[in-house]
C-alpha positions in Angstrom: -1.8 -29.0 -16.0 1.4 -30.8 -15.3 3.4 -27.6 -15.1 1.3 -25.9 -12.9 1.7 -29.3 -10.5 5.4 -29.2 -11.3 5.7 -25.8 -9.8 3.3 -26.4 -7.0 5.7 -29.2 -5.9 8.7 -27.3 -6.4 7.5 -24.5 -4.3 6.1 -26.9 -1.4 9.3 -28.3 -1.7 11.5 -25.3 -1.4 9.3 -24.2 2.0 9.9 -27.5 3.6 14.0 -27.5 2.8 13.8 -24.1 4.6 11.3 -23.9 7.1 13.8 -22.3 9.7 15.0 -19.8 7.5 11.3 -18.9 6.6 10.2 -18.6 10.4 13.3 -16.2 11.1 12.7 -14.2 8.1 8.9 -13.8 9.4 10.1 -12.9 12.6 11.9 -10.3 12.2 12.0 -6.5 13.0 12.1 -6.0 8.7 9.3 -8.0 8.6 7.4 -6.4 11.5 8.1 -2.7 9.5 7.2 -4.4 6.1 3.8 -6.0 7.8 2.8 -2.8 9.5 2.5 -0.4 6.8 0.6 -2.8 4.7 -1.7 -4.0 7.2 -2.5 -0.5 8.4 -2.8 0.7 4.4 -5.1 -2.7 3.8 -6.9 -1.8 6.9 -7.4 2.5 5.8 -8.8 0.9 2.5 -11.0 -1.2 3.9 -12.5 0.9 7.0 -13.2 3.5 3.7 -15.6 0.8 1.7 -17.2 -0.6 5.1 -19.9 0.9 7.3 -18.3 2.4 11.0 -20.2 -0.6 12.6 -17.3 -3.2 11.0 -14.4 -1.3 11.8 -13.8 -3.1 15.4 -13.6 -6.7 13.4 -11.3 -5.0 10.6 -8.5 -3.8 13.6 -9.3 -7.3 15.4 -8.6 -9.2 12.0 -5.4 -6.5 11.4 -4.1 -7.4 15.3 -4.2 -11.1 14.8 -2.3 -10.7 11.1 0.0 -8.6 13.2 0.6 -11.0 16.1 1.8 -13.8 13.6 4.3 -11.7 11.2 7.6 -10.0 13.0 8.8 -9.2 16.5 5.1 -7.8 18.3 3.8 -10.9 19.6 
């Protein structure tokens, strides 16, 4: 278990040395393009396998993903 710790640490580490560059990265207009199309496929998919009465939660959970990734806020 002391590798999986190792690289847990490692990877904790790495976010924390570059916090700044992270937050730019996830606010950007690649990562608002990016986001998009997979939230909208991940949102397709799931509006398929639930009943019509969900499918106001699944685009409320889809606009608050959306308001925290890329340049829509």
């Amino acid at each position: 278990m002391g590798s999986l710790d190792d690289i847990t640490k490692k990877a904790q580490d790495f976010i924390e040395d570059n916090k700044d560059k992270i937050a730019d990265a996830l606010d950007s207009e690649q990562a608002e393009d990016i986001s998009d199309k997979l939230l909208d496929g991940v949102t397709e998919a799931a509006k398929k396998v639930l009943p019509e009465e969900h499918h106001d939660k699944i685009d409320g959970v889809r606009d608050n993903i959306d308001g925290a990734v890329g340049t829509e806020k």
